[in-house]
C-alpha positions as CSV (number, residue, x, y, z in Angstrom):
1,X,40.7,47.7,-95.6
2,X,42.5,47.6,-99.0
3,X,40.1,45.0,-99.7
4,X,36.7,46.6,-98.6
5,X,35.5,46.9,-102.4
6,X,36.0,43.6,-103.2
7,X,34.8,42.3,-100.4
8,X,31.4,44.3,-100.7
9,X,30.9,43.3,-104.6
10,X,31.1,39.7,-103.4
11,X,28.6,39.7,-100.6
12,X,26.6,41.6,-103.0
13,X,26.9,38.9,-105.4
14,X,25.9,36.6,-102.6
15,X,22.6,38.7,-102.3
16,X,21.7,39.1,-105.5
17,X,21.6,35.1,-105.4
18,X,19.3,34.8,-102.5
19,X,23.1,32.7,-101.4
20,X,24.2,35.0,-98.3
21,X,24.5,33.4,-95.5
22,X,24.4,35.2,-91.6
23,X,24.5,33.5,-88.1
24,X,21.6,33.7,-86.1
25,X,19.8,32.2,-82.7
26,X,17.2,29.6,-83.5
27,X,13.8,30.7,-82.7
28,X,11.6,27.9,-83.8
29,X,10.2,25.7,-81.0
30,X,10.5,22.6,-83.3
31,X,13.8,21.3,-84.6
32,X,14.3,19.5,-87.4
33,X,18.0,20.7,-88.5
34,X,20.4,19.3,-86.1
35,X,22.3,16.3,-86.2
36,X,21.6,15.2,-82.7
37,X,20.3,12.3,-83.9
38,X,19.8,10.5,-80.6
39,X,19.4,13.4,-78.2
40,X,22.9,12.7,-76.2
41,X,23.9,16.4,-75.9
42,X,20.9,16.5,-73.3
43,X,21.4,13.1,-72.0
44,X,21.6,13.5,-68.0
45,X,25.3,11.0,-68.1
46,X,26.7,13.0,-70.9
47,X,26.0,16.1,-69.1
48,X,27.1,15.1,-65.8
49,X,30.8,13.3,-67.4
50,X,30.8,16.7,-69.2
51,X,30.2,19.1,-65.7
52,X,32.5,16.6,-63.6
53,X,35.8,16.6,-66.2
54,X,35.5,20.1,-65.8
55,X,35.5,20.1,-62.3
56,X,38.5,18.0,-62.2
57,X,40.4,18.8,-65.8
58,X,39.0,23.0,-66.3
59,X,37.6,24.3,-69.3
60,X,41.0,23.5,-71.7
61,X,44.0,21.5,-72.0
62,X,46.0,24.5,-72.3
63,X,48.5,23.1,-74.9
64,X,48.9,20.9,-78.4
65,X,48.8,17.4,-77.7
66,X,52.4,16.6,-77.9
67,X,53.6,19.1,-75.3
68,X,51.2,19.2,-72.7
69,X,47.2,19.2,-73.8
70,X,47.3,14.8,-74.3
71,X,45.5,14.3,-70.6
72,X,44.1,11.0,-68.8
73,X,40.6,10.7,-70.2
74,X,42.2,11.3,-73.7
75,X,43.9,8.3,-73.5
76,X,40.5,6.7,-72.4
77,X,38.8,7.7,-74.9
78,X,41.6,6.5,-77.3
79,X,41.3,2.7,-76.6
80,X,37.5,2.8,-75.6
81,X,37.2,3.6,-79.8
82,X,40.1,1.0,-80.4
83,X,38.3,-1.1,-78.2
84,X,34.7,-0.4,-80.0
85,X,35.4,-0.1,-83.3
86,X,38.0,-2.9,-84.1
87,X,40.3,-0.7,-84.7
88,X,44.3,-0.6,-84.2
89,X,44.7,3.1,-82.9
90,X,43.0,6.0,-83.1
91,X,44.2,9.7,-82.7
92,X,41.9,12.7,-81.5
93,X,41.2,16.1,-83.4
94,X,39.0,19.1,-82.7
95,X,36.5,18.7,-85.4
96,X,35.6,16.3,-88.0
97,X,36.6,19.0,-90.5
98,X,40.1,18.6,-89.0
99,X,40.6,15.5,-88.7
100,X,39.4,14.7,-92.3
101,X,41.6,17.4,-93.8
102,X,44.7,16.7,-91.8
103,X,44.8,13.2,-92.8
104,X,44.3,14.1,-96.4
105,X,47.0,16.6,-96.5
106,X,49.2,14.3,-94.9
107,X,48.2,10.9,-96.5
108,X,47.4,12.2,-100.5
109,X,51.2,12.5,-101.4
110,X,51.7,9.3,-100.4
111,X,49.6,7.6,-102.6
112,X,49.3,7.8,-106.6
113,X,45.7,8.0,-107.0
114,X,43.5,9.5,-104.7
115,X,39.6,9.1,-105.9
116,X,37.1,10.7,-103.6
117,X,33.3,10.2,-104.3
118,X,31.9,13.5,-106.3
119,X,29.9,14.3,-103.2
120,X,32.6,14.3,-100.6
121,X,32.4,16.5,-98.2
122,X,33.9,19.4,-98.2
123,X,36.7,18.7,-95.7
124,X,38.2,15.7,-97.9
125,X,37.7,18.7,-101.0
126,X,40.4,20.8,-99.6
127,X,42.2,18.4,-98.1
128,X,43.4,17.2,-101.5
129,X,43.2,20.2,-104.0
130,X,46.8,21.2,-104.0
131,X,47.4,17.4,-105.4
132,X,47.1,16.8,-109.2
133,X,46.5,13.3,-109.2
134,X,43.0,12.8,-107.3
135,X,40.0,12.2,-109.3
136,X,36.1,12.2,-108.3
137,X,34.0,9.2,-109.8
138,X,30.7,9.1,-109.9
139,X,28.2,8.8,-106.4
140,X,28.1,5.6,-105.7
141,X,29.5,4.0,-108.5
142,X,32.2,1.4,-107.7
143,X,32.4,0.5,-111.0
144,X,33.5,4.0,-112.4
145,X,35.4,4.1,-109.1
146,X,37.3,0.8,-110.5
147,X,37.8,2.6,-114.2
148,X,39.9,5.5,-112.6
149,X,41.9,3.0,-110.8
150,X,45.6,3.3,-111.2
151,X,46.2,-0.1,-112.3
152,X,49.8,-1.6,-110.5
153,X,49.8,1.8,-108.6
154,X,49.0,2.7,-104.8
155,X,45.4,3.7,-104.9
156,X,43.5,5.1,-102.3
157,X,39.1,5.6,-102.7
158,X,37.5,7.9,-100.3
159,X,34.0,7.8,-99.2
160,X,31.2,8.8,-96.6
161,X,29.0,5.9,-95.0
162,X,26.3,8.1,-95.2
163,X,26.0,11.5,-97.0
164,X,25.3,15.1,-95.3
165,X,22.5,16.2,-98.2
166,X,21.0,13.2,-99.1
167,X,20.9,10.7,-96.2
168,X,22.0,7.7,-98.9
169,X,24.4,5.5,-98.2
170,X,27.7,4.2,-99.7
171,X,28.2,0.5,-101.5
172,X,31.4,0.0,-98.8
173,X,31.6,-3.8,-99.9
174,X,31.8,-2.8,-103.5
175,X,33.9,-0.5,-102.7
176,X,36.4,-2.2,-100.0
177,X,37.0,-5.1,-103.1
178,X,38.4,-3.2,-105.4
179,X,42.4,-3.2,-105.3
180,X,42.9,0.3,-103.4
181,X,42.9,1.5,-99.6
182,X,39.7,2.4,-98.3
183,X,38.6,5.7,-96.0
184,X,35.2,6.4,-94.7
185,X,34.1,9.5,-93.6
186,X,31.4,7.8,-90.6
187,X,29.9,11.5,-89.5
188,X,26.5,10.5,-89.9
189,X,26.2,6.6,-89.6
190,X,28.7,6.5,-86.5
191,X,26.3,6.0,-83.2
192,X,22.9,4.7,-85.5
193,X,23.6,2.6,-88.2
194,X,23.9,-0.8,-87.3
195,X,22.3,-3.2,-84.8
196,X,25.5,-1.6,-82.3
197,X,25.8,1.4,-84.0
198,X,29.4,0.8,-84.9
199,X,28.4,1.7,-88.6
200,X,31.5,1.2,-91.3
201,X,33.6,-0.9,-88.5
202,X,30.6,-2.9,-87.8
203,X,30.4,-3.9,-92.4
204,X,34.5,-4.1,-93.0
205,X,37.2,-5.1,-91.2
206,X,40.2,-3.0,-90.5
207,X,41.9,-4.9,-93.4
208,X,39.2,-3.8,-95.8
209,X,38.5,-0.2,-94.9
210,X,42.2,0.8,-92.8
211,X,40.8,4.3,-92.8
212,X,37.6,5.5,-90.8
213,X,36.5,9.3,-89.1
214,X,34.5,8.8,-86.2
215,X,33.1,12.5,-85.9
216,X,31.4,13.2,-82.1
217,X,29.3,15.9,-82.6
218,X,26.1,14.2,-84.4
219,X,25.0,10.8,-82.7
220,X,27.8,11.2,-80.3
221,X,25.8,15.0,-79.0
222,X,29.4,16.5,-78.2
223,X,31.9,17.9,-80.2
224,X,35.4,16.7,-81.7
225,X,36.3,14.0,-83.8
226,X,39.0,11.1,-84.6
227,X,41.0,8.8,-87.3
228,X,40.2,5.5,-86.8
229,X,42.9,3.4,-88.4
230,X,46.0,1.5,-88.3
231,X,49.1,2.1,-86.0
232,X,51.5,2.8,-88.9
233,X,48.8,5.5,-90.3
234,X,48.4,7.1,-86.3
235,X,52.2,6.9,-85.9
236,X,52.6,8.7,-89.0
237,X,50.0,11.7,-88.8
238,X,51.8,12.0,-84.6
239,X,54.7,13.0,-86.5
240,X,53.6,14.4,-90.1
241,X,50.0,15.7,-89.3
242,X,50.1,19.6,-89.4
243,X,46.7,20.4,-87.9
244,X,47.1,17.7,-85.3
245,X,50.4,18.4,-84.0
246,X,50.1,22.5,-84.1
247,X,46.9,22.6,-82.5
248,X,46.0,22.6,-79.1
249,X,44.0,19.6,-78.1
250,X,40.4,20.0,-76.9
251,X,39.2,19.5,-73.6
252,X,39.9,16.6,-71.4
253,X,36.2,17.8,-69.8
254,X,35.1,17.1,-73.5
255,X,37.1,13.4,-73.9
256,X,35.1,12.5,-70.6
257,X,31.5,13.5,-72.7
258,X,32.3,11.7,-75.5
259,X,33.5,8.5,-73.7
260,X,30.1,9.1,-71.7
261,X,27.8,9.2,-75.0
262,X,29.9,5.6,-76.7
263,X,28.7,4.0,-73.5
264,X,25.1,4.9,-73.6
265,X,25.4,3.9,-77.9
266,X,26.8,0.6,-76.5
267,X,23.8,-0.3,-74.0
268,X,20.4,-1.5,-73.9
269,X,19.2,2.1,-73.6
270,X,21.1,3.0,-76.9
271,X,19.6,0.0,-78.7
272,X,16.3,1.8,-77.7
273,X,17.0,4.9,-79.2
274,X,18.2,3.6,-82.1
275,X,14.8,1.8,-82.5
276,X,12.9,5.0,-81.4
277,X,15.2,6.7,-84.5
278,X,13.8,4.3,-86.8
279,X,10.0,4.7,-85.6
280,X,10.6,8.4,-86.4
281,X,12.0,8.2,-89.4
282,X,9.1,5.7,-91.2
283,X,6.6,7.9,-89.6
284,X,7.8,10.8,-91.1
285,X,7.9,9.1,-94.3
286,X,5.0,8.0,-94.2
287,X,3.0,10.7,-93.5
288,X,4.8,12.6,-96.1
289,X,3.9,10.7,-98.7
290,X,0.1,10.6,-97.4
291,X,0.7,14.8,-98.3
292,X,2.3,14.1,-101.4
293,X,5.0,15.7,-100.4
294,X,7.9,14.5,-102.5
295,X,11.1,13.4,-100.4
296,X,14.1,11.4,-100.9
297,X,14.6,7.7,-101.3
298,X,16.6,7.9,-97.8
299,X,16.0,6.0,-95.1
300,X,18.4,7.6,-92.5
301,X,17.7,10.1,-90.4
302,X,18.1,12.7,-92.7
303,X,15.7,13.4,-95.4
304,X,15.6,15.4,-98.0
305,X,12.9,17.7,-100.2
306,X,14.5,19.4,-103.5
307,X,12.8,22.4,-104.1
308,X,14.6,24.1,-106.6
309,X,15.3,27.4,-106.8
310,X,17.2,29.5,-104.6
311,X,14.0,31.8,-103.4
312,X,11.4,29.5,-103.2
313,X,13.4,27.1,-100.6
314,X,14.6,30.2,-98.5
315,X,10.6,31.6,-98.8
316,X,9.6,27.8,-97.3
317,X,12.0,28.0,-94.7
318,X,11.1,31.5,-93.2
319,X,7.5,30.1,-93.6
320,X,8.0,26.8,-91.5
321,X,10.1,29.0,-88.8
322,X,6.8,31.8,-88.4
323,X,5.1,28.2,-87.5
324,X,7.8,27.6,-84.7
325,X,9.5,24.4,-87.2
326,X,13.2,24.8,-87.9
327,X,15.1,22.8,-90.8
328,X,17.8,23.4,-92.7
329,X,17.2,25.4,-96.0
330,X,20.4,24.4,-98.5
331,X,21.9,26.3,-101.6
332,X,24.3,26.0,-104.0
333,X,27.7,26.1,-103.9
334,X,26.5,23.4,-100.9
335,X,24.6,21.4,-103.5
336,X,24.1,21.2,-107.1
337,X,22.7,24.2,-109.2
338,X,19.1,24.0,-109.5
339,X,18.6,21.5,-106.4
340,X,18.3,24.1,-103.2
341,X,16.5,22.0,-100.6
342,X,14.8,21.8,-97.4
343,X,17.3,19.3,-95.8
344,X,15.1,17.8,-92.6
345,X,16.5,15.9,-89.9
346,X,14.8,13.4,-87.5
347,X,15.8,12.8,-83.6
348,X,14.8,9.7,-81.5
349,X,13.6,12.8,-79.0
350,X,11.6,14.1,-81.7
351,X,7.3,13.4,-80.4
352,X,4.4,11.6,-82.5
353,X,2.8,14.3,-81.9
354,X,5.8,17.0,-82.7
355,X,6.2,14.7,-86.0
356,X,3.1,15.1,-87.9
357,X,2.1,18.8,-86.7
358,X,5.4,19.4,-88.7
359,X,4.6,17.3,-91.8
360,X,0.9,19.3,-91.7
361,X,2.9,22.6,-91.9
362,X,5.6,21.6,-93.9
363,X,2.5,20.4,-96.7
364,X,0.7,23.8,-96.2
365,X,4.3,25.7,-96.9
366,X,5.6,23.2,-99.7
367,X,2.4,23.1,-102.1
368,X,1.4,26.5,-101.5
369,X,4.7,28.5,-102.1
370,X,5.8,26.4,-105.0
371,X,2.7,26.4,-107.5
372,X,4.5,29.6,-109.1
373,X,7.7,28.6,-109.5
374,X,10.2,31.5,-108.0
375,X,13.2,32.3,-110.4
């Protein structure tokens, strides 16, 4: 390739900064890293709805959703999310990643000011760059949020219900008063935030927050994701959303899943995981703390434990998996300079038992590879 040089100096680069990344199997008996935050890919029903579309849709829907991929349980699926999250419509993409950066692309222009919260994800990031008049105000500040404000203007303020790194949430009634259109990006509060789970569309009504992405593939165990929103916004990305209307739709066998998994969320047995959730999470803390081990202030199923440098969270990490624990170990350009972190999640499958032999060797690893600071 005409490229191979450049290409090699980068990667290089990449090493050099303890910053390449590589795909590999899991190994580690314990995991702590998914977002599988109520065990649902495993769940028997989800499963079975999964195995049976399959049977009676195949493995794909063969086409983009306006030609011939838009199949029965689709439509299910559809008004089961109208249905469940108060919502006027809702149209289906193949990822959350999609879905956030179809609407953006498609929504942006229309608007005069776009503000996203700094630590958007990066879906809503590229989604908007070609536009030159978005802003970012500061995490969780509605009152800097109301400052960039274009005043007699169409404004519209993007944020996540709950963020990826550090598992805190957003003020959404703060932010749903001030005088713009309101998105949320529900990945991880959809399915277990909430007495139902219905997260964002469980705080603000359709009127205060017209925008929401229901992503599948965290508490929902599948894959997939959808725009949540009004029919004028749906009607508009049918006919104006690039990555929706060019790309073929995913599995009908897949729709089934998912409509599988927001049944089991809605029922007594959900309600029980989402306690169990809960239990796992203040027992983590908890016993963290007894350790001295130094986490967030979240109190969602993600947690968090800033190292610092590059090497010493990557060194912690290979550490934890030769004790069969898995969690994620994060960098920069994913997070600030300076603030690489173990980024540890907690399941409602996850065992007492499972839970503190992981705090024990996540104690030994933490204070014993970070009393000479790696540079």
């Amino acid at each position: 390739m005409q490229i191979q040089g450049v290409l090699q100096r980068q990667l290089e680069l990449r090493h050099q900064q303890r910053r390449h990344r590589s795909l590999s199997v899991p190994t580690a008996v314990h995991d702590f890293s998914g977002n599988d935050y109520l065990g649902l890919s495993q769940h028997p029903q989800v499963r079975d709805a999964f195995q049976q579309g399959v049977q009676q849709w195949g493995t794909g829907s063969g086409s983009s959703p306006l030609v011939a991929g838009y199949q029965t349980p689709h439509a299910y699926l559809r008004r089961q999310l109208s249905e469940w999250l108060e919502r006027d419509n809702v149209l289906l993409f193949s990822s959350g990643f999609g879905a956030n950066q179809c609407t953006m692309r498609a929504l942006a222009p229309l608007y005069d000011r776009v503000l996203l919260d700094r630590l958007s994800h990066a879906s809503l990031l590229d989604g908007v760059r070609e536009q030159r008049h978005w802003k970012r105000f500061a995490h969780n500040d509605a009152v800097h949020a109301k400052k960039l404000l274009n005043p007699d203007a169409t404004n519209l303020i993007v944020t996540e219900s709950v963020f990826s790194m550090d598992g805190d949430s957003a003020p959404l009634h703060e932010l749903a008063a001030l005088d713009a259109d309101l998105w949320v990006d529900d990945a991880h509060g959809l399915g277990i935030v909430g007495a139902d789970g219905r997260s964002a569309a469980s705080q603000l009504s359709q009127t205060q927050a017209p925008l929401i992405t229901a992503t599948f593939g965290k508490a929902l165990g599948v894959m997939g994701a959808a725009l949540v929103g009004t029919d004028s916004v749906i009607d508009y990305l049918v006919n104006y959303g690039r990555e929706f209307i060019y790309s073929t739709a995913f599995p009908a066998a897949q729709a089934a899943a998912v409509s599988a998994a927001i049944k089991i969320v809605q029922s007594a047995e959900g309600a029980r995981l989402r306690q169990q959730l809960d239990t796992n999470v203040a027992l983590f803390s908890e016993l963290a703390a007894r350790v001295n081990i130094p986490l967030g202030t979240s109190q969602h199923a993600i947690q968090t434990l800033v190292v610092g440098s590059d090497a010493n969270v990557m060194n912690i990490g290979v550490a934890l998996n030769s004790q069969g624990f898995k969690c994620g170990t994060i960098r920069p350009p994913t997070v600030p300079e300076g603030t690489a972190r173990l980024r540890i999640t907690l399941t409602a499958q996850h065992k007492e038992a499972d839970i503190r032999a992981f705090v024990a060797a996540l104690a030994d690893c933490y204070h014993r590879l970070t009393e000479t600071e790696v540079v």
